[in-house]
C-alpha positions as CSV (number, residue, x, y, z in Angstrom):
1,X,-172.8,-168.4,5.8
2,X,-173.7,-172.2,6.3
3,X,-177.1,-173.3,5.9
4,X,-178.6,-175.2,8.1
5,X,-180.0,-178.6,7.0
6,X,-183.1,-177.4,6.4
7,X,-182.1,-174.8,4.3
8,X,-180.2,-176.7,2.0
9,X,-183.0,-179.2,1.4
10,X,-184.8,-176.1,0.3
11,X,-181.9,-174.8,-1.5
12,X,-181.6,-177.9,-3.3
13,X,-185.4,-178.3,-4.6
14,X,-184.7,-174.9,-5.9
15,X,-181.6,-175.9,-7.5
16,X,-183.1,-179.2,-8.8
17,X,-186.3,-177.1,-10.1
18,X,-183.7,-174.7,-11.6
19,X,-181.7,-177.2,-13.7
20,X,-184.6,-179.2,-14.6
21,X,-186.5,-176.1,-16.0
22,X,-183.3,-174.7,-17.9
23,X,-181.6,-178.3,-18.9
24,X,-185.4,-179.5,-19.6
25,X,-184.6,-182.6,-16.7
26,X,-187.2,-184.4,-14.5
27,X,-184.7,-184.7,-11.2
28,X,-187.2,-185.5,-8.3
29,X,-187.4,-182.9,-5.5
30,X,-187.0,-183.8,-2.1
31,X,-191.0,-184.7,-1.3
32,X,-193.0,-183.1,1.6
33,X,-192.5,-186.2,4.2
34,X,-188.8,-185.7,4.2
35,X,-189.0,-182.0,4.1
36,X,-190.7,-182.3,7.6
37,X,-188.5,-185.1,8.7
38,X,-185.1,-182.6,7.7
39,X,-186.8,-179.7,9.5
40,X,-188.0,-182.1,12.5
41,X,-184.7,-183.2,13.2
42,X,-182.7,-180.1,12.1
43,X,-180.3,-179.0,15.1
44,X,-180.4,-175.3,14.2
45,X,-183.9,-174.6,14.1
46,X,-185.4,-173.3,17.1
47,X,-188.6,-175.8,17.9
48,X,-189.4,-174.1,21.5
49,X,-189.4,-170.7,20.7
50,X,-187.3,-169.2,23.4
51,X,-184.9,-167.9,20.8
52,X,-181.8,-170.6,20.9
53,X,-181.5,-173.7,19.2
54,X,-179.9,-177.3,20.2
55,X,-176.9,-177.4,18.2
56,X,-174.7,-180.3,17.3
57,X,-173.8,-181.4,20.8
58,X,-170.0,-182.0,20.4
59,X,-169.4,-180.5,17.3
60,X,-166.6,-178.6,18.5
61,X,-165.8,-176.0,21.5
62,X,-168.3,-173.8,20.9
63,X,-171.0,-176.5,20.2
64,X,-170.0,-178.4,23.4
65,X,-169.6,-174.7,25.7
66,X,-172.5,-172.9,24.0
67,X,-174.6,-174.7,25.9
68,X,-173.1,-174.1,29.5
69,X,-172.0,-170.6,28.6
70,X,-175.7,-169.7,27.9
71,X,-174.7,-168.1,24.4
72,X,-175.5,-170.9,22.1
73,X,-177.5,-174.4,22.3
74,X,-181.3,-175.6,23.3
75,X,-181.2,-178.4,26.6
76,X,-185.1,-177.9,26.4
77,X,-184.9,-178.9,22.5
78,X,-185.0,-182.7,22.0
79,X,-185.0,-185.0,19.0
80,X,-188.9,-186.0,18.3
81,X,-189.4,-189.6,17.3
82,X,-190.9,-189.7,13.8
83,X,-193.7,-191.6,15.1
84,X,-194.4,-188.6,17.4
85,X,-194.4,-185.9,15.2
86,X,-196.7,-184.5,13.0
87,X,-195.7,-183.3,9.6
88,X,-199.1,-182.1,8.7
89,X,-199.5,-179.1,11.3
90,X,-197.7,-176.8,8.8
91,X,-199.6,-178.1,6.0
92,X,-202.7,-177.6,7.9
93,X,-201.5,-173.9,9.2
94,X,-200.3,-172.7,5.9
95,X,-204.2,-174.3,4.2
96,X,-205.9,-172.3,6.8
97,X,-204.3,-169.2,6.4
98,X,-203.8,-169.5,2.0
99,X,-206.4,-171.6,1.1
100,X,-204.0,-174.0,-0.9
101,X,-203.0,-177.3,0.1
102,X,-199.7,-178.1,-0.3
103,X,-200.3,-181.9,0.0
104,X,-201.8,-181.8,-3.2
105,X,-200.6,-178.5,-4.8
106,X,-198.6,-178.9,-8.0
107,X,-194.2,-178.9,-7.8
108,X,-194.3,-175.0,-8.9
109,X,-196.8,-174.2,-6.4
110,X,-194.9,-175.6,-3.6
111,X,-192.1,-174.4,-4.6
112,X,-193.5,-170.9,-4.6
113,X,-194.9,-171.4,-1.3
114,X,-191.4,-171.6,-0.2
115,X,-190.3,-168.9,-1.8
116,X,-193.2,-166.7,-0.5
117,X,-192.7,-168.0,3.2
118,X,-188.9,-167.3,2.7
119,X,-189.2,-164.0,1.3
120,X,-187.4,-164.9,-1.9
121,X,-188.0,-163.2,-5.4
122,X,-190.1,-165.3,-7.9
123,X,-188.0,-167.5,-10.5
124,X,-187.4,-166.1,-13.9
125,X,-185.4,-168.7,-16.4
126,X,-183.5,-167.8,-18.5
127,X,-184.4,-167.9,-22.2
């Protein structure tokens, strides 16, 4: 398996909020703005909806065929500017539908938020 960029950013907060809870460190996460800039920009998510997603253009034979061949890549999907996008939809979305704000929630909320929204298990450290 190879994560998309998205997923590693999300891998990595838990990994950072993983050392830093069992080493007793105070590594920043990756904040909310470039969250949404990662997943804004990230090749393999599928913005549209119609079920495909851009690829990395180039990135080999099968990134530069998929497209053609129908059986990989997004034409439709196109890089927003960061001026154009807005980050706060899913903040917004995810407020109306849970009541929290993740603007302002606390690190271990958010970080359970993902993990809710991912369908991951709850963190236990280690003692």
């Amino acid at each position: 398996m190879h994560p998309a960029p998205i997923a590693n950013a999300i891998l990595a907060n838990v990994f950072i909020h993983t050392f830093d809870s069992h080493y007793g460190l105070s590594v920043p996460a990756i904040d909310n703005d470039t969250l949404g800039l990662v997943f804004l920009t990230d090749p393999f998510v599928d913005k549209d909806g119609d079920g495909r997603v851009r690829g990395r253009f180039l990135g080999g034979l099968i990134g530069t065929l998929g497209p053609f061949m129908g059986i990989s890549g997004d034409l439709n999907d196109s890089l927003p500017s960061p001026a154009a996008t807005d980050v706060n939809g899913f903040f917004d979305e995810y407020q109306q539908l849970t009541g929290v704000d993740l603007r302002t929630a606390s690190r271990q909320v958010r970080i359970d938020a993902i993990r809710r929204l991912f369908g991951l298990p709850a963190f236990t450290p280690r003692q």
